[in-house]
N, C-alpha and C positions, 0 to 999 in steps of 0.2 A: 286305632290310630296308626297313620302310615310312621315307618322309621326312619330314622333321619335318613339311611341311606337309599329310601325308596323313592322321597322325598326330593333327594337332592337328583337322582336318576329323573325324575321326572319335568325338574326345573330343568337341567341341561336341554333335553331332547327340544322342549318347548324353545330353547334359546336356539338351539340348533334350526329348529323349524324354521321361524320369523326369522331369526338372521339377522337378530337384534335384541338389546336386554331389553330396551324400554318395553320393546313389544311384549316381551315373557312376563315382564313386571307388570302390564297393565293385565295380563291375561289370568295371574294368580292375585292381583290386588295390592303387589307390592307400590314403594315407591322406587322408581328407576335405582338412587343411592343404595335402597336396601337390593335388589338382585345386585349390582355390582358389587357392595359388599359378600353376599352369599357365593359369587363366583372365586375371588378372590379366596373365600376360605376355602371352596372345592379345592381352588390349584394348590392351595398353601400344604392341605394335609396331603394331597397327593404326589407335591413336591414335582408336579411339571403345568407347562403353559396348556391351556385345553382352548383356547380362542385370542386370536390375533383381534384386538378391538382398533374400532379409528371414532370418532367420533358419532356417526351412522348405524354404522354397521359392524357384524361382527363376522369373522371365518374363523371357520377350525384348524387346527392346526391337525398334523398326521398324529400325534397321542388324541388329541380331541376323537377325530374321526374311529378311534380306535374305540375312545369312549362311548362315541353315541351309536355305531352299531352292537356294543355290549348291551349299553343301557336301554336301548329299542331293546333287543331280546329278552333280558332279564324281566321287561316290564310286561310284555307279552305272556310271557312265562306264571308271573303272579297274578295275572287276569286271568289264566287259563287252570291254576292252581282254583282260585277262587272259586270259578264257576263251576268245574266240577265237584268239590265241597256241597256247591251251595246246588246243584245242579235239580236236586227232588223240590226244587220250590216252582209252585206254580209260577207265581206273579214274576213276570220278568223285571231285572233292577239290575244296577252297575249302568257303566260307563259303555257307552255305543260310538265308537269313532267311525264316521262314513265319508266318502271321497264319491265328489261327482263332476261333471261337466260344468265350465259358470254359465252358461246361458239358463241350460236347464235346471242345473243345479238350484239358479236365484228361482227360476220362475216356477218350477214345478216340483222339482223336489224338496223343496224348502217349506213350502205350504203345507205338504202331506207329511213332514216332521212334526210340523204344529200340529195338525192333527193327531197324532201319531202319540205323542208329548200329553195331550191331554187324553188319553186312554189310556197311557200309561205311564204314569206321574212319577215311580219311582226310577223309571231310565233315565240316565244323563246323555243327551245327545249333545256331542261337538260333528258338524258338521263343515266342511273344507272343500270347497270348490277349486277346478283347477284346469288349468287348458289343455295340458297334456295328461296322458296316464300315469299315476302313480304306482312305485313299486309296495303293492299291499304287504307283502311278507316283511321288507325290511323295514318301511315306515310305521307301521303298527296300527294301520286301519284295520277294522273289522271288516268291512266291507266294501266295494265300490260298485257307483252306478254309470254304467258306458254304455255309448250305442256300437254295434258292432264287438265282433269276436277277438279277443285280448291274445296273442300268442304264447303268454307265458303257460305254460302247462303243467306249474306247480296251483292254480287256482282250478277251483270249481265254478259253476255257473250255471246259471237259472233264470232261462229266457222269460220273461215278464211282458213284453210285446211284442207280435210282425211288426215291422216297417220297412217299407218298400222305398227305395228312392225314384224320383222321377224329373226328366228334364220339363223344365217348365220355362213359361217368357210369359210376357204382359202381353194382352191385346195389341194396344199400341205397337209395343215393339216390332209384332209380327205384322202389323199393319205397316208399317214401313220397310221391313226389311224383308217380310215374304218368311214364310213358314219351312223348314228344312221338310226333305221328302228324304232323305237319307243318312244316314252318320258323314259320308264325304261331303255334304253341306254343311256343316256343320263349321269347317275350316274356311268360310266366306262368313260367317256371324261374330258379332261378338259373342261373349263368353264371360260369364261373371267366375272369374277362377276361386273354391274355397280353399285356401290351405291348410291341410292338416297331418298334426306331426311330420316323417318325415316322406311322406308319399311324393311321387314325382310330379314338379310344378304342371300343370296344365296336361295332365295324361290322362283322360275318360277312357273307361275300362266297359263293355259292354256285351250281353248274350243275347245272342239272334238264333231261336233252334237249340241246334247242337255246338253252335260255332261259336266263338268267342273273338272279340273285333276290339281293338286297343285304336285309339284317335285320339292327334294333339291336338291342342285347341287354343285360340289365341285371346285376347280380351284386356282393354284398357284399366280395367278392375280388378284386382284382389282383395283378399280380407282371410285372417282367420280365426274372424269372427261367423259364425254361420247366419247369425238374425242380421249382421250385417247385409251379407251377399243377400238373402231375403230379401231387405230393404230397398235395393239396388234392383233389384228384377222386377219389383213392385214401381220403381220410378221408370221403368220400362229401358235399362239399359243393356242387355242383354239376357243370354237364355243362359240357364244354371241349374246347379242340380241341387234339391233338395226334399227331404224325408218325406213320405204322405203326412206324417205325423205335424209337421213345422204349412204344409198346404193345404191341410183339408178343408177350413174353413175361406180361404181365397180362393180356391177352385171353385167351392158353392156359388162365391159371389159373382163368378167371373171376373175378378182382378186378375189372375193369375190361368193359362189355359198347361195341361199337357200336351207335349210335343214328342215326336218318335214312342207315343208307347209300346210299340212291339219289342222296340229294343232294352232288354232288360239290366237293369244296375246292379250292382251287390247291392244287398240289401241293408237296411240301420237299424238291424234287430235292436230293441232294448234290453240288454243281460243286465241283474246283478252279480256282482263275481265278490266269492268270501275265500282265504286260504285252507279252512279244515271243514272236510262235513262231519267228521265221528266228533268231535271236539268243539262244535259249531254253540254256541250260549245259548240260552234261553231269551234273551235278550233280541238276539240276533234271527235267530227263527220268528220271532212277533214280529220283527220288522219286516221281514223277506216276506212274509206272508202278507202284513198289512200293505206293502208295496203289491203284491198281486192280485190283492183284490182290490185296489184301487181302479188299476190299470182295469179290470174287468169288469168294472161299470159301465156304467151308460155316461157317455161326453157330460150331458145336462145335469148328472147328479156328484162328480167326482169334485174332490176340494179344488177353490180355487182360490 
């Protein structure tokens, strides 16, 4: 049984998260009355304010913040106490916290948790989808799933798929507006801009050879949504760029043509990224593993 004080580290962070009691309270079964009671005795015994409440919402205050980066570590600490304890047991079990993208996250990583979940009944997966990167070390994820290479260079990583990016447009599209034969055409098309994080608004980045060619690019559209900007280039509003992974099946169809392919994109690897590998759970390698061998099936047999 956890102790109170592991207990109460663990209700903050949760309160911390959501950014709200109701939400911490629905999330451990309380009633809303009871977390704000339970908060209330945190401050009382600790003798300072650990969250500014309004009716909505809640913020931390500079002790609060002081608290929930303790209390993220400490709880880390006890999970990582744990599994090396328990580390000679086959069957993977404990708690599995993962961070992924929300497109993908809903559509494809979610499904292959279900699966995942009934092969191994004693893991607890919470699962948390998100539009930007989260910081793994300070948040207390075990893991996260991103496309493309993370800068922080206290994680590790373990490519799980190629994926290539490629500019594409709708038939239609290019039936009215004429097909680019260069990147300097490019700047007479529209352009379905995606935004993501803090990359620069409308800058296509691209390798020819040896050479590397940067173009701005203009377009009545944005989104940073990605299935969005997809959806937009399928109603034939411009050319954009998106993964083989998000196109393969509309290029078969011809909804969707490739456009400039000599000119090459960074690419939208699929990494998983964990903070430790000597220290990495048992838990945590079942999952990295069952994520790669999903990914290396065949399209027709992989969960859907």
């Amino acid at each position: 049984m956890k102790t109170d004080i592991a207990s109460d580290l663990e209700f903050f962070v949760l309160v911390a998260r959501h950014g709200s009691l109701s939400a911490a309270a629905r999330a451990l079964d309380l009633t809303p009355p009871a977390a704000t009671r339970r908060l209330v005795q945190m401050e009382s015994r600790l003798g300072v304010r650990l969250v500014n409440r309004t009716t909505r919402s809640v913020s931390l205050t500079s002790e609060g913040q002081t608290y929930l980066l303790h209390a993220t570590r400490i709880l880390a600490e006890v999970r990582e106490m744990e599994d090396l304890v328990t580390s000679g047991r086959s069957t993977p079990r404990g708690l599995l916290r993962v961070n992924a993208t929300l497109g993908f996250g809903r559509t494809v990583i979610a499904p292959i948790v279900s699966a995942f979940a009934k092969r191994h009944p004693d893991v607890e997966v919470q699962i948390e989808v998100t539009d930007r990167p989260i910081d793994l070390v300070e948040s207390g994820f075990d893991l996260a799933i991103r496309f493309g290479l993370l800068p922080d260079k206290r994680l590790n990583a373990r490519r799980v798929m190629s994926n290539r990016r490629l500019l594409c447009a709708s038939p239609g599209y290019l039936k009215r507006h004429g097909t680019p034969s260069s990147l300097h055409d490019l700047s007479d098309h529209r352009c379905i801009i995606h935004r993501q994080n803090d990359d620069a608004y409308g800058i296509w980045r691209f390798m020819h050879g040896e050479q590397s060619e940067v173009v701005k690019v203009h377009g009545i559209l944005s989104s940073n949504d990605g299935d969005i900007v997809l959806g937009w280039a399928l109603d034939g509003h411009g050319i954009a760029i998106r993964s083989e992974w998000d196109l393969a099946r509309y290029l078969e169809s011809g909804r969707l043509k490739v456009v400039l392919p000599e000119f090459v994109l960074p690419p939208a690897d699929l990494y998983v990224y964990y903070p430790s590998r000597s220290n990495q759970t048992v838990r945590a390698r079942a999952f990295i593993d069952f994520l790669v061998e999903h990914f290396r099936k065949p399209v027709a047999t992989r969960t859907e």
